[in-house]
C-alpha positions in Angstrom: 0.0 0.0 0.0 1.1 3.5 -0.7 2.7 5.0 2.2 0.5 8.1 1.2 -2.4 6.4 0.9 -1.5 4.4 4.7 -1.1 7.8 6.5 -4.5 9.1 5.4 -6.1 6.2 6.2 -4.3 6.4 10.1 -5.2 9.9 10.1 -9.0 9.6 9.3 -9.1 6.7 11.5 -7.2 8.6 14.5 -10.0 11.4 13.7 -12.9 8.6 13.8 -12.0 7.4 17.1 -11.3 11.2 18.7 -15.0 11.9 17.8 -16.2 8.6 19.2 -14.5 9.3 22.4 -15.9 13.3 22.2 -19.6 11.6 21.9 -18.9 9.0 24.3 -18.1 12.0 26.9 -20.6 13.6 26.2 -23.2 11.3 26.4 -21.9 9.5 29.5 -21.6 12.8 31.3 -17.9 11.7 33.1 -17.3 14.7 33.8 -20.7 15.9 35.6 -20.0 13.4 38.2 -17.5 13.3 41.1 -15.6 10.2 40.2 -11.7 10.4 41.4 -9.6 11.2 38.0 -8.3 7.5 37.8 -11.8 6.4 37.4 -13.1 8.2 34.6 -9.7 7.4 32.9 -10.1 3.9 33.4 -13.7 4.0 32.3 -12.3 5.8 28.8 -9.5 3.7 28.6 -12.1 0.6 28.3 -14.6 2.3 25.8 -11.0 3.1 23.6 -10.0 -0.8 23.8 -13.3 -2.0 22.6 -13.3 1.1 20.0 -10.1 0.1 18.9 -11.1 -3.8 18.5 -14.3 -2.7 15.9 -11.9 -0.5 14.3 -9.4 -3.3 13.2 -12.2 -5.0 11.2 -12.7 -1.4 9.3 -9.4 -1.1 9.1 -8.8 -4.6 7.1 -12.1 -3.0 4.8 -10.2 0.3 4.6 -7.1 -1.5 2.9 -9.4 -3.8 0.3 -11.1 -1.0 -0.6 -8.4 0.9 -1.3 -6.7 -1.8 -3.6 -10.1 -2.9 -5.6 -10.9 1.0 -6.0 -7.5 3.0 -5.5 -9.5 6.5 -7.3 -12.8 5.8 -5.1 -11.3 5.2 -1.9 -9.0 8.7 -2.7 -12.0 10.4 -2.9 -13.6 9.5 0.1 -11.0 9.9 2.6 -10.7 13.6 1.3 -14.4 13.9 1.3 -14.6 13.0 4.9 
């Protein structure tokens, strides 16, 4: 795979999984309640391992999609 190609895939996936953990907050409301800092950095750590293992299936898809449709798969990493 391009190294081009591989470093715009890591960044829109790095993006992907910063937004995730931004809606997760947000939702869960960690930071509205007095939990001690270890706590609510434990509970983040476990949504970003569980993120992370549904992201390495998308991953795999990420790379066979970029070698069936190189042009396609251009196009939509820049789109997003």
């Amino acid at each position: 795979m391009d190294s081009k190609m591989e470093q715009m895939m890591d960044e829109y996936l790095d993006k992907k999984e910063q937004e995730a953990l931004l809606a997760y907050r947000k939702r869960v409301g960690l930071d509205r309640i007095k939990l001690p800092k270890d706590i609510i950095e434990t509970v983040e750590g476990a949504f970003l391992i569980g993120y992370q293992a549904g992201s390495i299936d998308g991953a795999e898809e990420m790379k066979n999609l970029s070698k069936v449709d190189p042009v396609g798969f251009y196009n939509w990493i820049r789109s997003e």
